[in-house]
C-alpha positions as CSV (number, residue, x, y, z in Angstrom):
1,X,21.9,6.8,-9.2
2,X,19.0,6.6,-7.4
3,X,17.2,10.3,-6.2
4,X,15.3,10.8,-3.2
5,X,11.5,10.5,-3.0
6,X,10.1,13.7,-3.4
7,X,6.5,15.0,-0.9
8,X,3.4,15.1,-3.5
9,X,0.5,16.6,-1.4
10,X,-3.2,16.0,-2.1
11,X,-5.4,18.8,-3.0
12,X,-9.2,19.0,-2.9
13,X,-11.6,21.3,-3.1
14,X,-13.8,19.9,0.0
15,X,-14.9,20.7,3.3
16,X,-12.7,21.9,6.1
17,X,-13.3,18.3,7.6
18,X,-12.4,16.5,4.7
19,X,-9.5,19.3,4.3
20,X,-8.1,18.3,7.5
21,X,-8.4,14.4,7.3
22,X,-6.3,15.0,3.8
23,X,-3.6,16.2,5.7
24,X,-3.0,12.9,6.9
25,X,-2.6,11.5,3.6
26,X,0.6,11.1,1.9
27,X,2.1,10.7,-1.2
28,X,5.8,9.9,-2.4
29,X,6.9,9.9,-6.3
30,X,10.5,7.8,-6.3
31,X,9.9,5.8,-3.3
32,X,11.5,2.9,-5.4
33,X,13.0,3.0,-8.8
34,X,11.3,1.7,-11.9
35,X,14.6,-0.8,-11.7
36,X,13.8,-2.4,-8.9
37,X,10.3,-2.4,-9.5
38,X,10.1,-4.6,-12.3
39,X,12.6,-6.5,-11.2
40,X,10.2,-7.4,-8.1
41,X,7.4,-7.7,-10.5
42,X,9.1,-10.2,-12.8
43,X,9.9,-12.0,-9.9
44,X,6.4,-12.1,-8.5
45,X,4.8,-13.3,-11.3
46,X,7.0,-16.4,-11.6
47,X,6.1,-17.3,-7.9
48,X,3.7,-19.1,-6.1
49,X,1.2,-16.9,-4.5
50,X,0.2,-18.3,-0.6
51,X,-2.6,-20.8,-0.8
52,X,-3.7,-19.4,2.4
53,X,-3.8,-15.5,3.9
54,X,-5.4,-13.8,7.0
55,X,-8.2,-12.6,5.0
56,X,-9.7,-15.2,2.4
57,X,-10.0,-12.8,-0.8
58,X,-6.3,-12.3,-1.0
59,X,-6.3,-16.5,-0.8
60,X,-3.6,-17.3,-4.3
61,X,-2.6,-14.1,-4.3
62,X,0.5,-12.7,-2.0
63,X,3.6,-13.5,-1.2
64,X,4.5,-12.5,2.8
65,X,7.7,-10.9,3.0
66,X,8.5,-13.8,5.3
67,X,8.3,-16.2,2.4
68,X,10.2,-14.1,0.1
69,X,13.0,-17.2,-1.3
70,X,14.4,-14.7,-3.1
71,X,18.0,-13.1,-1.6
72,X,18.0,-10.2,-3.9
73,X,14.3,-9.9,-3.8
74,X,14.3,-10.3,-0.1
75,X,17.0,-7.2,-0.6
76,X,14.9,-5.0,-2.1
77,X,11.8,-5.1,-0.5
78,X,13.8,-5.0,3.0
79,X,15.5,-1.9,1.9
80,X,11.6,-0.4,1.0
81,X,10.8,-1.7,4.8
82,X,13.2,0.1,6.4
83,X,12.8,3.4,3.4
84,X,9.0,3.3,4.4
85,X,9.6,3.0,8.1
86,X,11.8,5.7,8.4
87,X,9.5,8.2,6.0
88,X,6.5,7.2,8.3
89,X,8.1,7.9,11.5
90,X,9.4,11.2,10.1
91,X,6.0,12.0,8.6
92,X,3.8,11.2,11.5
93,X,6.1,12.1,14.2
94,X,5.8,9.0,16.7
95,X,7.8,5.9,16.7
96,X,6.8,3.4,14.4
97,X,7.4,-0.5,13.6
98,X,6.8,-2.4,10.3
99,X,3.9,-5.3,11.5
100,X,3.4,-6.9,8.0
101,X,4.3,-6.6,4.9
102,X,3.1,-8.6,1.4
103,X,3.1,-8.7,-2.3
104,X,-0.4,-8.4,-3.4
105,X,-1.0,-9.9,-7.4
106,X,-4.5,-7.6,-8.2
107,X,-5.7,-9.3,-11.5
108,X,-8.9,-8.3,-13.9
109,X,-11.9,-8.2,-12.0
110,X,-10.4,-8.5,-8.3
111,X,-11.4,-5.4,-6.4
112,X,-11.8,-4.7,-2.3
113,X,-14.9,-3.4,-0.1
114,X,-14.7,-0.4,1.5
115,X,-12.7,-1.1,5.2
116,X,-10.2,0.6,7.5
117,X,-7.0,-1.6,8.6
118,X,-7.1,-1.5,12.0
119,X,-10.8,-0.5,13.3
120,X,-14.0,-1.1,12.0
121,X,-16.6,1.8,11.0
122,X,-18.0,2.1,14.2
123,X,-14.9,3.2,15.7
124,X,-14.4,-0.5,17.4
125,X,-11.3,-2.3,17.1
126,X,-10.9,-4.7,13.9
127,X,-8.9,-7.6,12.7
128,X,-5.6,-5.8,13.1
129,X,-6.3,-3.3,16.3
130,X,-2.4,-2.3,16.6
131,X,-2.4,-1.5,13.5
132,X,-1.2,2.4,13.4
133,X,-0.2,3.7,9.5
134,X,-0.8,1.8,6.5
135,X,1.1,2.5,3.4
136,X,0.9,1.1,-0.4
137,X,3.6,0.9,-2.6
138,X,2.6,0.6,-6.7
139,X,5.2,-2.0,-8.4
140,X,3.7,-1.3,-11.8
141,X,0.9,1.2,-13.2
142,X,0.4,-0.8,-16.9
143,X,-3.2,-1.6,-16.0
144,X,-6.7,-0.1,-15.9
145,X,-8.8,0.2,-12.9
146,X,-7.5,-0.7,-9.2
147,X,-8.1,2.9,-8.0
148,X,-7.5,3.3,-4.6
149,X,-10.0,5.2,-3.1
150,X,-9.8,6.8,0.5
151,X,-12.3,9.2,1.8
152,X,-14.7,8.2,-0.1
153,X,-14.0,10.2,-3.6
154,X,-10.2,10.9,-3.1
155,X,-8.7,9.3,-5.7
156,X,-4.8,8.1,-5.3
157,X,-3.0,8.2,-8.5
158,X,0.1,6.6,-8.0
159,X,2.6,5.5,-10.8
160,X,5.6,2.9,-10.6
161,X,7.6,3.0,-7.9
162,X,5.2,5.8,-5.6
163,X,3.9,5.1,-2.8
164,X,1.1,6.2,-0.4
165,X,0.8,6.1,3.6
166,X,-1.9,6.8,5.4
167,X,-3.4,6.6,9.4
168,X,-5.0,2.9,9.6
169,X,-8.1,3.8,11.3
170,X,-11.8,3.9,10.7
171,X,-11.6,7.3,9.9
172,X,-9.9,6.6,6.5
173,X,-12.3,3.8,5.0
174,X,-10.4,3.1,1.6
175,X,-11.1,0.5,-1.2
176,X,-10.1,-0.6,-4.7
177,X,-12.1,-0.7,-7.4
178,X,-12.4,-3.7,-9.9
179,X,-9.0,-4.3,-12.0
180,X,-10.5,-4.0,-15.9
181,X,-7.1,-4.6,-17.7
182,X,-4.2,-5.6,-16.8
183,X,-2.3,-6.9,-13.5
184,X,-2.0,-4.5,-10.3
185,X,1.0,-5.5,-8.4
186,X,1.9,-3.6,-4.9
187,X,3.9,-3.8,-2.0
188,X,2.0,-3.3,1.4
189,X,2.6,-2.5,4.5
190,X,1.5,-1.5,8.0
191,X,2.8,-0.2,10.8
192,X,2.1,-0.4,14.4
């Protein structure tokens, strides 16, 4: 039996700013269960990762959820589609539709610059202008390093099977620091 994800809310002691920009970011424990996640993960690591991807560093290392050959795979990260889609509309009030979605393989030493998803840091519109929410699912938490970082010191600490959703634009700049041990495995996904 699987239970419901449960509403973890950050808390900081910050500025009223930063206070209010937190309010935007949100945090689910049970979003998937550990079942299912290493399930995916075994899965993942038997694949083929995409020679080629939209942005170069992730080049070897996702499978699109187009190219998912798996049916039970294919399943299972569907049913997280439609779970995340429905939690995002509900937690952000407006209506909502999965863009993309990928597995993303994060091994030692792989990390990401600070960027928003849809906009640049000037405001202007990025790669991925329609892009509205963003949200990151952890499929496993056996490693060291891979923080994700938004705001600039807020510091997500997700374990299997949480996930995190936040607004796409430039005013949540987020990264990942270096992987030191281990293998990093998530599911992501953006809405527009």
């Amino acid at each position: 039996s699987e239970s419901l994800p449960s509403f973890r809310s950050p808390v900081r002691t910050w500025s009223f700013a930063l206070i209010l920009l937190t309010m935007q970011i949100f945090e689910f424990q049970n979003f998937m269960s550990k079942e299912d996640c290493k399930l995916i993960t075994d899965w993942f690591k038997s694949q083929k990762k995409t020679d080629l991807n939209s942005e170069a560093l992730f080049n070897n290392r996702t499978i699109p959820y187009s190219l998912i050959d798996s049916e039970e795979i294919k399943r299972k990260v569907n049913l997280f589609r439609f779970n995340a889609t429905f939690q995002a509309i509900s937690t952000f009030k407006e209506a909502l539709y999965p863009d993309y979605t990928d597995l993303v393989y994060w091994p030692i030493g792989k990390s990401m610059e600070v960027h928003a998803d849809s906009q640049y840091q000037d405001g202007s519109p990025g790669k991925f202008p329609w892009r509205k929410i963003s949200g990151v699912l952890y499929l496993n938490d056996d490693y060291e390093g891979g923080e994700l970082i938004l705001l600039d010191d807020y510091q997500v600490e997700l374990k299997t099977g949480e996930a995190v959703v936040f607004p796409s634009n430039f005013m949540y700049p987020h990264h990942v620091k270096k992987v030191t041990r281990g293998t990093r495995m998530t599911i992501n996904v953006w809405f527009s």
